[in-house]
C-alpha positions in Angstrom: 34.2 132.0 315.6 35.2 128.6 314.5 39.1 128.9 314.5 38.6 131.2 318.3 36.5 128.3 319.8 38.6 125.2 318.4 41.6 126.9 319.5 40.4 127.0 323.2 38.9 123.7 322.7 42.8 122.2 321.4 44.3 124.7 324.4 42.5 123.0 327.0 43.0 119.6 325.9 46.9 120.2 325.5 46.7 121.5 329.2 45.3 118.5 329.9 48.1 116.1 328.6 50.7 118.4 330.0 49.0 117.4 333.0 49.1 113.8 332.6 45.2 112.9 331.9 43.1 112.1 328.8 40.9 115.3 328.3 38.1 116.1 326.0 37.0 120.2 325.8 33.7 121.5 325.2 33.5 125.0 324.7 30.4 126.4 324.1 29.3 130.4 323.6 26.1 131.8 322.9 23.8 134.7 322.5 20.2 135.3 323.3 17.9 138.3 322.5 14.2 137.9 324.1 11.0 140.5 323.4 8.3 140.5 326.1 4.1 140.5 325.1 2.4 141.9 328.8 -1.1 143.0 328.5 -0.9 144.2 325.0 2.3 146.1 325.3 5.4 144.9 323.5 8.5 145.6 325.8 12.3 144.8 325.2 13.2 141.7 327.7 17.0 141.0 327.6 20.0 140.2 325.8 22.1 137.5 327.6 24.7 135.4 326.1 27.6 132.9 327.9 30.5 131.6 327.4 32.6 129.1 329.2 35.0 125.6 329.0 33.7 122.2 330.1 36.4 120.0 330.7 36.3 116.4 331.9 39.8 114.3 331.8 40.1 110.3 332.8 42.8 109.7 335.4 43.6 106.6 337.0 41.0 104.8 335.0 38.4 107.5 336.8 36.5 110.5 335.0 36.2 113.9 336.3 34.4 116.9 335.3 34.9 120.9 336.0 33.9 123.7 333.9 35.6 127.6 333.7 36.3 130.6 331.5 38.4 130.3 328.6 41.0 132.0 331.1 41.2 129.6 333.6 41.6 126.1 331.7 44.6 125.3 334.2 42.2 125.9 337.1 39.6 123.8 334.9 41.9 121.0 334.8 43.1 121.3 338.1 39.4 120.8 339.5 38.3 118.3 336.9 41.3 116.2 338.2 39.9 116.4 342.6 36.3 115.6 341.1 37.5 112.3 339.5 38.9 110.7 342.9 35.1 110.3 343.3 34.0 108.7 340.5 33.9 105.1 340.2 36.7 102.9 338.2 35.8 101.9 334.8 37.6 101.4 331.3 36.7 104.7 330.0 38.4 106.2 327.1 37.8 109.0 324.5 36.5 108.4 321.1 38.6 109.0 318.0 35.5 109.3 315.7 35.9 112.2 313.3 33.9 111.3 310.1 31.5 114.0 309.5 30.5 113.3 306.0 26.9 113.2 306.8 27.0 116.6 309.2 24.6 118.8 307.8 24.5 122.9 309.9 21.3 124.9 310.4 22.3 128.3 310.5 20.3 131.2 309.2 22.4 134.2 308.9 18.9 136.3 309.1 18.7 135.0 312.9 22.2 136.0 313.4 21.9 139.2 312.4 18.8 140.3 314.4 18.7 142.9 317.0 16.2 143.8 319.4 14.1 146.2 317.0 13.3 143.0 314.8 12.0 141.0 317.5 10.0 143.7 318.5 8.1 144.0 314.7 7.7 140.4 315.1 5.9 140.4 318.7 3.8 143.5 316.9 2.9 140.9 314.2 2.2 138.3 316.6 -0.1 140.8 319.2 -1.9 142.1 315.0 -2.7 138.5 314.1 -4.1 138.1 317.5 -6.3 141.2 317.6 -8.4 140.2 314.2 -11.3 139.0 316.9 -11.7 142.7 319.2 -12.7 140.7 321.9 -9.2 139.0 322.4 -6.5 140.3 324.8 -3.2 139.5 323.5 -2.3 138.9 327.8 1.9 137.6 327.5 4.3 135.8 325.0 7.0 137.0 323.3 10.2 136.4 321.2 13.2 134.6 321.5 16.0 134.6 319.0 19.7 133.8 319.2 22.7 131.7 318.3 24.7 128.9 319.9 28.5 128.0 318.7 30.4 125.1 320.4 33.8 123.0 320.0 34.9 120.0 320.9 38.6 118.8 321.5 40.2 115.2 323.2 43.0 114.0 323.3 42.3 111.1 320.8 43.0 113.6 318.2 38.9 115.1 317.8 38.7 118.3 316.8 34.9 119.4 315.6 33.3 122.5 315.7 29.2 123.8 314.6 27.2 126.6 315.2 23.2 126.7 314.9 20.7 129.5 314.8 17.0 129.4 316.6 13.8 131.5 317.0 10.3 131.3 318.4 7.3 132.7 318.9 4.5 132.0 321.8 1.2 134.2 323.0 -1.9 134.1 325.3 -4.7 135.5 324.3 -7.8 136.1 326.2 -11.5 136.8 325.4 -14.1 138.0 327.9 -17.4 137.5 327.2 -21.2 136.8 329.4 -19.4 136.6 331.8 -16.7 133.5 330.5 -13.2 133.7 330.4 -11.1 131.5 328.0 -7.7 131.2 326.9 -5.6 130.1 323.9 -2.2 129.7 323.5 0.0 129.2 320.0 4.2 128.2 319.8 6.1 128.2 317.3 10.2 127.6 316.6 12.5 127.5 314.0 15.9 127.0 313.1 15.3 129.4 310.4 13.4 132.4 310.0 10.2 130.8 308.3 7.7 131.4 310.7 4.3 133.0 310.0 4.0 135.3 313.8 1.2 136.6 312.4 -0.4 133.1 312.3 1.0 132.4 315.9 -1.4 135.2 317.4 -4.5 134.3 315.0 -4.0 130.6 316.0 -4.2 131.5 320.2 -6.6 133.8 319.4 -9.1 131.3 317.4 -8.0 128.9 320.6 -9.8 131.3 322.8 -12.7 131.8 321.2 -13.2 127.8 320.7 -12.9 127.5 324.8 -15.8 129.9 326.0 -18.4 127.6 327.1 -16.0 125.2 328.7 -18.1 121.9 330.6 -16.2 119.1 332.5 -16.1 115.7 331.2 -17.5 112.3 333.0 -15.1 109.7 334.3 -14.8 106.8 331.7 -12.5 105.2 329.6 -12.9 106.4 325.8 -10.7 107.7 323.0 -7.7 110.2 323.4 -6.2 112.1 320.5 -3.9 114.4 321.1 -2.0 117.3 319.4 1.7 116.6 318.7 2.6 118.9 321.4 0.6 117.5 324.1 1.7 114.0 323.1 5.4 114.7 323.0 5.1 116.3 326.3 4.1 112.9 327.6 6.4 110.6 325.4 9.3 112.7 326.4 8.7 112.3 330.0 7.8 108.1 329.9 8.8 106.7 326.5 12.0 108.2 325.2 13.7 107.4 328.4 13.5 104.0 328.6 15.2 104.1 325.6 18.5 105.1 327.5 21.0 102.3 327.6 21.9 103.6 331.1 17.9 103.7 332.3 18.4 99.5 330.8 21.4 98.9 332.6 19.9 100.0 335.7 17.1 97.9 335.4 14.5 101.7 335.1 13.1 100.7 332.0 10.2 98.8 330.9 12.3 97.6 327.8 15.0 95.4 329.6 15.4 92.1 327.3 13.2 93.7 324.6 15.2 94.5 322.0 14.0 92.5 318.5 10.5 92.1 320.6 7.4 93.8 319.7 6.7 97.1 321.6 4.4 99.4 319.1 1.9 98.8 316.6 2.8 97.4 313.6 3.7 100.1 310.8 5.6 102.2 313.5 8.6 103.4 313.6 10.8 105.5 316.0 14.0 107.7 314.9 16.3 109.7 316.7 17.7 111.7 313.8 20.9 113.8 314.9 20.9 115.0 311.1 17.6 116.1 311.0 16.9 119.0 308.0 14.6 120.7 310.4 15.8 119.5 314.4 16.2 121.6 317.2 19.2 119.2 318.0 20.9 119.1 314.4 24.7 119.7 314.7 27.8 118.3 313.1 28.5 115.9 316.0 26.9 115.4 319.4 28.2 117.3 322.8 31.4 114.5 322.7 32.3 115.2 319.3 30.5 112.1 317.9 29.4 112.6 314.6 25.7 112.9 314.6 23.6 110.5 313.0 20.1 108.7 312.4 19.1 105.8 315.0 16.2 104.0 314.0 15.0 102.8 317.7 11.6 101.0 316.3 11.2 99.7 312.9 7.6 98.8 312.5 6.9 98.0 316.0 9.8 95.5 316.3 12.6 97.9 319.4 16.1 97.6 317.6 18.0 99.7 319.6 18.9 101.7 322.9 20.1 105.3 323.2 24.2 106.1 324.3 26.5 108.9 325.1 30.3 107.6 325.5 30.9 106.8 328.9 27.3 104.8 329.2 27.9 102.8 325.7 31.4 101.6 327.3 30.0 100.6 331.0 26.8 98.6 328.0 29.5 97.3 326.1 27.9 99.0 323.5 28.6 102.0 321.1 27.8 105.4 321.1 25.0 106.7 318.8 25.6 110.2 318.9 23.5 111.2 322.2 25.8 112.7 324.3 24.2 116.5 325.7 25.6 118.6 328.3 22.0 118.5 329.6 20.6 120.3 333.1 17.9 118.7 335.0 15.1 120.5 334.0 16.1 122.6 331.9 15.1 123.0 327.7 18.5 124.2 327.1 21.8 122.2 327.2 25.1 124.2 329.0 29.1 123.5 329.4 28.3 123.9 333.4 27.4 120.2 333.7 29.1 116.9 332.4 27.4 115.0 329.1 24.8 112.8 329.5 22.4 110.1 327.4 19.6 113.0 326.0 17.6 112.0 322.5 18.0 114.9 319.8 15.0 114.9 317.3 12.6 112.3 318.0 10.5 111.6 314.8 7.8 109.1 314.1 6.8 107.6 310.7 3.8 105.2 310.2 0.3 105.0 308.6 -1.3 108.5 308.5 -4.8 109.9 308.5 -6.2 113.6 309.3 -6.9 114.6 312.4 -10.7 115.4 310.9 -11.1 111.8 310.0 -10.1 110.9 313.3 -12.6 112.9 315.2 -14.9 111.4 312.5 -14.6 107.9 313.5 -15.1 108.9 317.2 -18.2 108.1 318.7 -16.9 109.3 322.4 -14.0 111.2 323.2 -11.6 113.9 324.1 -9.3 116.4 321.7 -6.2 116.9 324.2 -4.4 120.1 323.1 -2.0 120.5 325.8 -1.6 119.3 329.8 0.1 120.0 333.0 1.6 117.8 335.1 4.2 115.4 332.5 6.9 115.8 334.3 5.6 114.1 337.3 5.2 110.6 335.1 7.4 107.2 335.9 10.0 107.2 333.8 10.8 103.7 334.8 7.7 102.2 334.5 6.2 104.6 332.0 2.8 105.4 334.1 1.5 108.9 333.7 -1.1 111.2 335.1 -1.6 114.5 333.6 -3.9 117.0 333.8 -6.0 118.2 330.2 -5.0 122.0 330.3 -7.2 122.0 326.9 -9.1 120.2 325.0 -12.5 119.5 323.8 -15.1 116.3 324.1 -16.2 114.3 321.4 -19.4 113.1 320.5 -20.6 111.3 317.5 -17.7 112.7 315.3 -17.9 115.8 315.8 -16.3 118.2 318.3 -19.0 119.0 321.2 -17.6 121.3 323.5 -14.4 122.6 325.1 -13.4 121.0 328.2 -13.6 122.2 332.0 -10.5 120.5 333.7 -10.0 116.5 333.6 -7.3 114.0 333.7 -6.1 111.3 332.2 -3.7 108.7 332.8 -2.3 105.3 331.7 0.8 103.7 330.7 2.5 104.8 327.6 5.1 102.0 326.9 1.3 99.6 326.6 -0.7 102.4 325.0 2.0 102.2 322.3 0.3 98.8 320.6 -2.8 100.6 319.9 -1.3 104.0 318.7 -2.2 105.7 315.0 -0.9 108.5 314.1 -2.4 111.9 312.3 -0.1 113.7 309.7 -0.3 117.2 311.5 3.4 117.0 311.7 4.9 119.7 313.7 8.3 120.5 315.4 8.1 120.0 319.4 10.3 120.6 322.6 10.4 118.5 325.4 10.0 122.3 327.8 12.0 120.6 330.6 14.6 118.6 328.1 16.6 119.8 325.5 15.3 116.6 323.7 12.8 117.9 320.5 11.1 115.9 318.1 9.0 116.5 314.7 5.7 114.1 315.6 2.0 114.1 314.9 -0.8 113.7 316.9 -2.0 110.4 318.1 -5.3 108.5 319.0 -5.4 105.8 321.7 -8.7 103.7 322.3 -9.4 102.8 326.1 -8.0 105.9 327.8 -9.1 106.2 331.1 -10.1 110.1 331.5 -10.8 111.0 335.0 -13.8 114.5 335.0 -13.3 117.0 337.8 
């Protein structure tokens, strides 16, 4: 796969300069295989894969970007050339970076070889680990498995090439009971196969069974803690953002003239870690080429640093840090069918720890936030959010009361960041509508205003 996909990525390129432009190539080729859970029953869903060329060349001191099949580079070029007559002049250039000393490659060769029969047995373990309590409806989930290969060619002489395996692991389940309905839902993903699907199903199960009884919550500012996922989904949508140098340059970020300033609580620190053991991002080199590597964005509160692909660093006058992603609005995946842009790879946060028990504990009144809807609507320029708890549980007197009916809360994460701590439930996260991840714990804020139904 390596030597078929470089030599595309080195065809395309050489097309290019027979053409009279810079060019960089990003070919990319994948393969998906995904097992549907539907009201109990375990069905096949698909097998997909793609395969294509992203090509964008600098002409006239203008960039332009096409994609096509491994067939059609000359077409490729051809439209990549019309597209950069509307781009806007700048000196943009091509990288010649090529040290990958520190690349480290996630590929399980048990993920590779799976077919559709083996995601099935794991969606049966899933739907078994789910049925322990008889009252619970395994209701939809499934399994998704596959591999991604890609290569990346300019004409400053990079040539760089990595492959990846992934799999996950999501369920509903549903108990009935006097007349309630509740729901719990479990995720899990790997880039190896080291997942307990068994657990998956008992975890959404127990979920379930927690949220019978479910009461709304009075309006009032009070303490928030929330489960990595439900966190991330937040920070991913307000905070990591404004860590783009381009949101800074345009002026959509709250940290314009911050850098060396104070931002978090002391203890703090924020990486984006392209070398990650466990990322969902971890490659080689980012979607340029540029060797991946660790960017340590806050060091005990104090910002040090914004986020670049190539093309943004040089219009900063900065350097890349290995954030380049061909990444879709929207979408969780990243494709050769749109031009790289600034995306973080695997956000991780390190600081002063305690349990998640000891937190609830020292909370006299609040909410557990498990998950919410609604993060996608936030200000990514100013950071304010309003999402709504999809569940969760209120907190009285350390102890957990009851599980929530509805409520909302809301704030500014870029402020709530002074009074954050952290749990040590570590887990690895997506973004959903990103391709960003990160490996976080949860986090308690004082002062949250949460909004009841």
């Amino acid at each position: 796969m390596q030597d078929e996909l470089l030599i595309i990525a080195k065809k395309a390129v050489d097309a290019g300069m027979a053409a009279g432009v810079e060019c960089e190539a990003f070919v990319q080729k994948s393969r998906h295989t995904s097992v549907t859970v539907e009201g109990g029953n375990v069905t096949f869903g698909s097998m997909d894969g793609d395969y294509g060329v992203g090509i964008r060349i600098i002409k006239d001191r203008r960039h332009g970007y096409a994609y096509c099949s491994a067939a059609t580079i000359d077409f490729g070029i051809k439209q990549a050339i019309a597209a950069s007559r509307f781009s806007k002049p700048g000196n943009y250039a091509f990288h010649g970076d090529k040290d990958y000393a520190g690349a480290r490659s996630l590929f399980d060769n048990r993920i590779a070889s799976m077919v559709p029969e083996d995601g099935i047995g794991l969606a049966r373990d899933m739907m078994e680990g789910a049925s322990y309590d008889k009252r619970a409806l395994p209701s939809r989930g499934g399994i998704s498995f596959g591999t991604t290969s890609m290569a990346v060619a300019n004409s400053n002489g990079v040539a760089a090439y990595d492959e990846g395996t992934a799999v996950s692991g999501s369920i509903m389940s549903i108990i009935k009971e006097d007349g309630m309905v509740a729901n719990g839902d479990e995720y899990e993903v790997s880039r190896f196969l080291d997942i307990s699907f068994d657990k998956i199903g008992h975890t959404a199960t127990e979920r379930a069974a927690s949220q019978l009884g479910q009461k709304g919550i009075e309006t009032a500012s009070m303490t928030v803690i929330m489960k990595p996922s439900a966190v991330f989904d937040i920070m991913s949508n307000t905070l990591i953002p404004a860590m783009y140098g381009a949101s800074v340059k345009k002026g959509e970020s709250v940290f314009v003239d911050k850098v060396g300033k104070q931002v978090a609580a002391s203890g703090l620190s924020i990486l984006d870690d392209g070398t990650f053991s466990k990322g969902l991002n971890t490659y080689a080199m980012d979607e340029e080429g540029y060797p991946s590597r660790k960017n340590a964005l806050v060091e005990d509160g104090i910002l040090k640093m914004f986020l670049y692909d190539e093309f943004s660093a040089i219009e900063s006058g900065a350097k890349p840090t290995g954030n380049a992603l061909h990444a879709d609005r929207m979408e969780s995946g990243t494709t050769y069918k749109v031009p790289p842009t600034t995306c973080a790879r695997n956000i991780i946060f390190n600081g002063p720890t305690m349990s998640e028990e000891e937190m609830i504990r020292n909370t006299k009144n609040g909410v557990l936030v498990l998950d919410v809807l609604g993060a996608h609507t936030a200000n990514r320029a100013s950071g304010d959010f309003s999402v709504a708890i999809y569940s969760g549980y209120a907190i009285k007197d350390g102890e957990l009361a009851y599980p929530l009916k509805g409520g909302m809360i809301g704030g500014n994460m870029p402020q709530m960041l002074a009074g954050i701590e952290l749990a040590d439930n570590y887990r690895l996260v997506g973004a959903g509508m990103s391709p960003m991840s990160g490996y976080i714990p949860g986090v308690k804020f004082e002062n949250v205003r949460v909004s009841g139904e």
